[in-house]
C-alpha positions in Angstrom: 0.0 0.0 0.0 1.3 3.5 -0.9 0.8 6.6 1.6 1.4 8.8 -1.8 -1.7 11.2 -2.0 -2.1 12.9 -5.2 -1.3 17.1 -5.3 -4.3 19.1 -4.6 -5.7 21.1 -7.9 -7.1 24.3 -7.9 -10.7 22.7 -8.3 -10.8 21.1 -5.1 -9.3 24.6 -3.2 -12.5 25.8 -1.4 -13.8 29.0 -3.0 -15.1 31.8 -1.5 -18.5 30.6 -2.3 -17.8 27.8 -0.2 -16.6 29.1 2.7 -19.9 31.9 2.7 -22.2 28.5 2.2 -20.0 26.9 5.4 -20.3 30.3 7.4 -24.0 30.5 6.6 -24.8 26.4 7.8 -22.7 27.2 10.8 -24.3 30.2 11.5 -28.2 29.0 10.6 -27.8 26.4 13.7 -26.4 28.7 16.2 -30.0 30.5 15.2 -31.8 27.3 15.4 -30.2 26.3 18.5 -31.3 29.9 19.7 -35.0 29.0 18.7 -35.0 25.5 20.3 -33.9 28.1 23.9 -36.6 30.1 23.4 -39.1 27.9 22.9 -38.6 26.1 25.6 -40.1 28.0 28.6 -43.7 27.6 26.6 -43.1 23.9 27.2 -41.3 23.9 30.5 -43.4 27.1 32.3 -40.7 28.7 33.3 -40.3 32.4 32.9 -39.4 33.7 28.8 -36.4 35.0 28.2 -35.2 38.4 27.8 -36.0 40.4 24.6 -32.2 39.4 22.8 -32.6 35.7 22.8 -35.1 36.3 20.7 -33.0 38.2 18.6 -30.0 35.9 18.6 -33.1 33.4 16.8 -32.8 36.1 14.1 -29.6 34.2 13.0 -31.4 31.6 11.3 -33.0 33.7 8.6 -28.8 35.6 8.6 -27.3 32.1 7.7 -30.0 31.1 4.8 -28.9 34.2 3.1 -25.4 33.9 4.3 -25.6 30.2 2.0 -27.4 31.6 -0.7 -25.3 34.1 -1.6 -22.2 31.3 -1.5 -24.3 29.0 -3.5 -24.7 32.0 -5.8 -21.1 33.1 -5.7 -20.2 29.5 -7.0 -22.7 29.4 -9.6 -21.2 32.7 -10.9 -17.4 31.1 -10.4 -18.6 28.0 -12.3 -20.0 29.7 -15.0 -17.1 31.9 -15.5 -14.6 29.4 -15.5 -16.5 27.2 -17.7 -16.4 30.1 -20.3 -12.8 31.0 -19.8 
């Protein structure tokens, strides 16, 4: 068995659409995660949280577009590349 690994190319070096789509996932679940928080009190009967957790749930809908615009980034990448 040979430990040789082949040279990386400059298709499989993450793009900047890439890392935006990984920053947007990682950032979406720190928003969900902020939801599943302050949600829980309706189930639990505590008291609600104060007014920013409920702003810190705001991160979901920041992440989706966070993604989107990497997915679009890539597309745009892609396309020129494919016509250069």
């Amino acid at each position: 068995m040979s430990t040789e690994t082949q040279p990386r190319t400059d298709r499989d070096a993450p793009t900047t659409g890439d890392r935006l789509v990984r920053v947007g996932v990682v950032v979406f679940f720190v928003g969900a995660l902020a939801t599943l928080v302050t949600v829980a009190p309706l189930f639990l009967d505590i008291h609600p949280f104060p007014s920013y957790a409920y702003l810190i749930c705001m991160l979901m809908g920041v992440g989706f577009l966070i993604a989107g615009a990497g997915v679009l980034l890539t597309i745009a990448e892609q396309r020129r590349a494919a016509r250069g």
